[in-house]
C-alpha positions as protocol buffer text, in pm:
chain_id: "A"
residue {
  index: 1
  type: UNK
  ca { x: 8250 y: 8362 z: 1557 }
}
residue {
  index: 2
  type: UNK
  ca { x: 8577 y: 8443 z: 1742 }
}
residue {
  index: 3
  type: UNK
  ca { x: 8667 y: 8273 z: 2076 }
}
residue {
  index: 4
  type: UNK
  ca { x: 8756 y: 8487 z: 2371 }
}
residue {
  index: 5
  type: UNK
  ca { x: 9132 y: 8476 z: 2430 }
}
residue {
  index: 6
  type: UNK
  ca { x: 9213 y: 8513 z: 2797 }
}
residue {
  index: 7
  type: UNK
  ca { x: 9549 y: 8680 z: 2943 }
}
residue {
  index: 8
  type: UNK
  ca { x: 9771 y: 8832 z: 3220 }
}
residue {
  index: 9
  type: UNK
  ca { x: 9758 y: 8558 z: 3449 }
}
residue {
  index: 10
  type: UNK
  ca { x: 10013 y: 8471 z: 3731 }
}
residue {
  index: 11
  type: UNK
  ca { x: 10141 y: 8424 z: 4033 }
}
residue {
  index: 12
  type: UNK
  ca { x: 10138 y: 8654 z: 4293 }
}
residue {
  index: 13
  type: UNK
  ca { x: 10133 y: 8706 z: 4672 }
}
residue {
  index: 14
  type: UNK
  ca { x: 9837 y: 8799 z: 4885 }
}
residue {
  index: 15
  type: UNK
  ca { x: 9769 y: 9162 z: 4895 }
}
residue {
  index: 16
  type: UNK
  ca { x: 9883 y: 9154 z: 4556 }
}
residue {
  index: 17
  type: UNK
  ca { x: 9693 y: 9300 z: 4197 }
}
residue {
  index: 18
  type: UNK
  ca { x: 9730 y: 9134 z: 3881 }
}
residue {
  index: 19
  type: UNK
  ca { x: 9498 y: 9257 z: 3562 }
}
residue {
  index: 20
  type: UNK
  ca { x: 9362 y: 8999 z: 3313 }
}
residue {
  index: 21
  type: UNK
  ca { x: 9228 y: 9090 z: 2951 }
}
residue {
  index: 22
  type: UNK
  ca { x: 9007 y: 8935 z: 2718 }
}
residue {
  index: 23
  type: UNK
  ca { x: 9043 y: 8998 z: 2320 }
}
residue {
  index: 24
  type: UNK
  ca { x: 8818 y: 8885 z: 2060 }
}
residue {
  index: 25
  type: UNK
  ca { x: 8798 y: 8981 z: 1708 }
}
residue {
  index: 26
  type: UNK
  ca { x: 8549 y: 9096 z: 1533 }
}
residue {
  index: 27
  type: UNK
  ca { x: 8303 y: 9426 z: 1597 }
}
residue {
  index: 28
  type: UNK
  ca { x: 8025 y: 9210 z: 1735 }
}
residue {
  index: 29
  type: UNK
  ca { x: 8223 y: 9153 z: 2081 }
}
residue {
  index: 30
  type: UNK
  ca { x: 8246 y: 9554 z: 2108 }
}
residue {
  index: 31
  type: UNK
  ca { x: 7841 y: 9493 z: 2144 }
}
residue {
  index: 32
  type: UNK
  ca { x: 7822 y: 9169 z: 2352 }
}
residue {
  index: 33
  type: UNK
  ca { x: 7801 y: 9141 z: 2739 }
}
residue {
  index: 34
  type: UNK
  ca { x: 8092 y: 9018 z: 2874 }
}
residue {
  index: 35
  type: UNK
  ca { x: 8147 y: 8848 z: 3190 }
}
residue {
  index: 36
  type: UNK
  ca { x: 8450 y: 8696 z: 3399 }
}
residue {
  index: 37
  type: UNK
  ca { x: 8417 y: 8349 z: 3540 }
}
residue {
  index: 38
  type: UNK
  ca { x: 8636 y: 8153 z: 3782 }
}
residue {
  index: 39
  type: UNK
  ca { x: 8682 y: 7750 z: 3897 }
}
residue {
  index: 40
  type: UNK
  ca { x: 8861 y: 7694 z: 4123 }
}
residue {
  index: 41
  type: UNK
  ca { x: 8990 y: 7300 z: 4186 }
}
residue {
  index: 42
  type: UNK
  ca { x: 8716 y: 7050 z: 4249 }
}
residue {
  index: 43
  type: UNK
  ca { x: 8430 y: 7342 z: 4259 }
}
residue {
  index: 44
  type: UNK
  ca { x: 8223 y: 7469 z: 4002 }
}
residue {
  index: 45
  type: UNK
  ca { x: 8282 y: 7763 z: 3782 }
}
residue {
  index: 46
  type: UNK
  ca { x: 8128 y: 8052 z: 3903 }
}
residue {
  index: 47
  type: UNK
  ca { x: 8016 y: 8432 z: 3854 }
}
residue {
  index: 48
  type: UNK
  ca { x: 8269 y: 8654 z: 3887 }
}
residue {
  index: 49
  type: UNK
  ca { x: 8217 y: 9013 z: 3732 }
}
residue {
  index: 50
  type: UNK
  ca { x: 8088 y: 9135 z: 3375 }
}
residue {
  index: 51
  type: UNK
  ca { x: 7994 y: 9407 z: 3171 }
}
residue {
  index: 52
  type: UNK
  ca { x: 7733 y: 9462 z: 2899 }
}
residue {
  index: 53
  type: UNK
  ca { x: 7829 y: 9718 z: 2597 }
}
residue {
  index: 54
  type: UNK
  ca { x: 7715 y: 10085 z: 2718 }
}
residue {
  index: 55
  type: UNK
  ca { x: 7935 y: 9969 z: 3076 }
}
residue {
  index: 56
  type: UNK
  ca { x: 7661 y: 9907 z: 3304 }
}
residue {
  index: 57
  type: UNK
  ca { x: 7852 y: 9629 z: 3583 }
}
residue {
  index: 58
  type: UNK
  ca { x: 7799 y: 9373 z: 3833 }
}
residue {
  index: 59
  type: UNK
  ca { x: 7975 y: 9202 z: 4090 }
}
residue {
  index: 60
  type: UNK
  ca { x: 7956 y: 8861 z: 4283 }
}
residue {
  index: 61
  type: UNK
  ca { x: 7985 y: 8976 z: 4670 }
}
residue {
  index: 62
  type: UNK
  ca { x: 8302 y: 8795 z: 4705 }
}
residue {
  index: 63
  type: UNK
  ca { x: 8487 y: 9013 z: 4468 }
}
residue {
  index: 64
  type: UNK
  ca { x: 8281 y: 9419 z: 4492 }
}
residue {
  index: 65
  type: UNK
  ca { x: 8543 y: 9648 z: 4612 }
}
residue {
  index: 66
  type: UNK
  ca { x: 8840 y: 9450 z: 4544 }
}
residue {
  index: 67
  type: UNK
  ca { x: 8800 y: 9362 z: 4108 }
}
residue {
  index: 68
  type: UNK
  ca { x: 8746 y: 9626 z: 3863 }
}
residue {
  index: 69
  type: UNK
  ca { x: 8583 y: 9492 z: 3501 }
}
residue {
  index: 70
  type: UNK
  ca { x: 8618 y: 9728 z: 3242 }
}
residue {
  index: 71
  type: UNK
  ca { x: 8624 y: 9767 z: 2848 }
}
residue {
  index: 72
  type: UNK
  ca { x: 8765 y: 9908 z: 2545 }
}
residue {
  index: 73
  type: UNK
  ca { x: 8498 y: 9854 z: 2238 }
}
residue {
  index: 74
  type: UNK
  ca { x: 8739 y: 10050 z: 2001 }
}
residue {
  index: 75
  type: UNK
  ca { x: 9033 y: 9754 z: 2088 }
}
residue {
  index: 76
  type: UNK
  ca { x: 8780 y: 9486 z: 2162 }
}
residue {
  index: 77
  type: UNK
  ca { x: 8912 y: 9416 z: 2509 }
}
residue {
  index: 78
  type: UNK
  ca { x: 8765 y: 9368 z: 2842 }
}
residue {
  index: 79
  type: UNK
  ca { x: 8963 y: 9386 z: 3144 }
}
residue {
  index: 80
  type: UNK
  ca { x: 8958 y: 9269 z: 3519 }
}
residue {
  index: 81
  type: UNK
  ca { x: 9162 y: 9460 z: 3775 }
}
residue {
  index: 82
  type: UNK
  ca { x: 9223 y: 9200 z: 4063 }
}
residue {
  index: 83
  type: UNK
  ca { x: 9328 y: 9410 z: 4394 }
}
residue {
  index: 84
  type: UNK
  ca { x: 9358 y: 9282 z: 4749 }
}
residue {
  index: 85
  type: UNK
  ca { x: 9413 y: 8917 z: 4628 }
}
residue {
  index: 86
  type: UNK
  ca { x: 9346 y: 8685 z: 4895 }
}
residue {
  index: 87
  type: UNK
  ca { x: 9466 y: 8311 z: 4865 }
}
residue {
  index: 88
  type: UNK
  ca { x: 9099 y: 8229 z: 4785 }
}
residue {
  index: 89
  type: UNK
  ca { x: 9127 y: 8404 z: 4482 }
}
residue {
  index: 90
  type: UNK
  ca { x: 9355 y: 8124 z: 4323 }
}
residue {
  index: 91
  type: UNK
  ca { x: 9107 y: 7960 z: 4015 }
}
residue {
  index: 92
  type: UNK
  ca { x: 9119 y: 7926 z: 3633 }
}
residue {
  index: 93
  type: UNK
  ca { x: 9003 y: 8275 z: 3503 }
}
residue {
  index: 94
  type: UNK
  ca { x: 8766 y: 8272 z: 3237 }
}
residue {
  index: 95
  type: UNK
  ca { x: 8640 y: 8493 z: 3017 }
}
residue {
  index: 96
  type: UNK
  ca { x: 8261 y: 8460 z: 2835 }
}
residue {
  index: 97
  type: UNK
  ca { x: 8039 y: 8659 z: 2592 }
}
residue {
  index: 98
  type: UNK
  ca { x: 7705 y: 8686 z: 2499 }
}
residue {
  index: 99
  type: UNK
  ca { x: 7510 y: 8832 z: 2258 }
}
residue {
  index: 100
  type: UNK
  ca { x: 7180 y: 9005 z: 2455 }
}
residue {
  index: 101
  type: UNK
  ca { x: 7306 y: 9358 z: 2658 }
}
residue {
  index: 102
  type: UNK
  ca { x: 7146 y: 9210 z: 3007 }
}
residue {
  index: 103
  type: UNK
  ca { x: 7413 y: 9059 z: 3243 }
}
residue {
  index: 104
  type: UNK
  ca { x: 7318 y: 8701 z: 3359 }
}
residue {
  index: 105
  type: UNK
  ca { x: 7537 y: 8509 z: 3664 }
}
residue {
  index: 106
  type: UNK
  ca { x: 7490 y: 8194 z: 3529 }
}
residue {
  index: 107
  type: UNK
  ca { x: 7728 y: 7981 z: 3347 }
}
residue {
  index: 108
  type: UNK
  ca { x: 7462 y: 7887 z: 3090 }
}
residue {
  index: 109
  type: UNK
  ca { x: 7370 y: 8226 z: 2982 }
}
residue {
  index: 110
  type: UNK
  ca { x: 7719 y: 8263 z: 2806 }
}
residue {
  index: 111
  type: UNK
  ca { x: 7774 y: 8135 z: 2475 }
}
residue {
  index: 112
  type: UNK
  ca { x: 8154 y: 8210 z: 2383 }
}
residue {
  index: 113
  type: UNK
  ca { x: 8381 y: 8115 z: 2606 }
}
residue {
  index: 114
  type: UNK
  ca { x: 8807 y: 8092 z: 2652 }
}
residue {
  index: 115
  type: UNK
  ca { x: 9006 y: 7867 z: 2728 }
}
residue {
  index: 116
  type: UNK
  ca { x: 9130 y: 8052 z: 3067 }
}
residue {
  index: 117
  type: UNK
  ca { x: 9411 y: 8154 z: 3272 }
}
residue {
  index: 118
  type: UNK
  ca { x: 9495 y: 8044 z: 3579 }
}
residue {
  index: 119
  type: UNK
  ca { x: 9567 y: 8292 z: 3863 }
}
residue {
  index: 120
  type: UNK
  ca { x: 9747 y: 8138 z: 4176 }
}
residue {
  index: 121
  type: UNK
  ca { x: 9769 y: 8350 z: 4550 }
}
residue {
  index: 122
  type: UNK
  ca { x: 10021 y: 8248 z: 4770 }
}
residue {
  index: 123
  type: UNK
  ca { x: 9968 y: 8285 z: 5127 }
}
């Protein structure tokens, strides 16, 4: 099974946008449920956004109207607009799969996961 590989981390200021991707190979990730996690230091990872197959989404309230999840099954790659970044935003970005086509918010729901990138907001 291929891992996740996480990318287009940075820094950048607030009111800034920065757009992360997540690659897998294989076809099965065109069919898995993808979703975005964050941690941020000394909290726990938590929901972000994600995105099952046919592109039904959902949102964690501190992110709806400001992060855009998205896919391409024909490239295998899922990606996360970031706009409006706010300071709080600054966490290790990861990226997760699973296998069923029903989003879940919990960590523990996700099978497949990267090994992040970390997105920093400067004040």
């Amino acid at each position: 099974q291929a891992r996740p590989v996480e990318s287009g981390g940075g820094l950048v200021q607030a009111g800034g946008s920065l757009r992360l991707s997540c690659t897998a190979s294989g076809r099965i990730f065109s069919t898995y449920t993808v979703g975005w996690f964050r941690q941020a230091p000394e909290k726990e990872r938590e929901f972000a956004a994600a995105i099952t197959w046919s592109g039904a989404t959902n949102y964690a309230d501190s992110v709806k109207g400001r992060f855009t999840i998205s896919r391409d099954n024909a490239m295998n790659t899922v990606f996360l607009q970031m706009n409006s970044l706010k300071p709080e935003d600054t966490a290790l970005y990861y990226c997760a799969a699973r296998a069923e086509p029903v989003i879940r918010v919990g960590v523990q729901e996700y099978d497949h996961w990267g090994q992040g990138t970390q997105v920093t907001v400067s004040s």
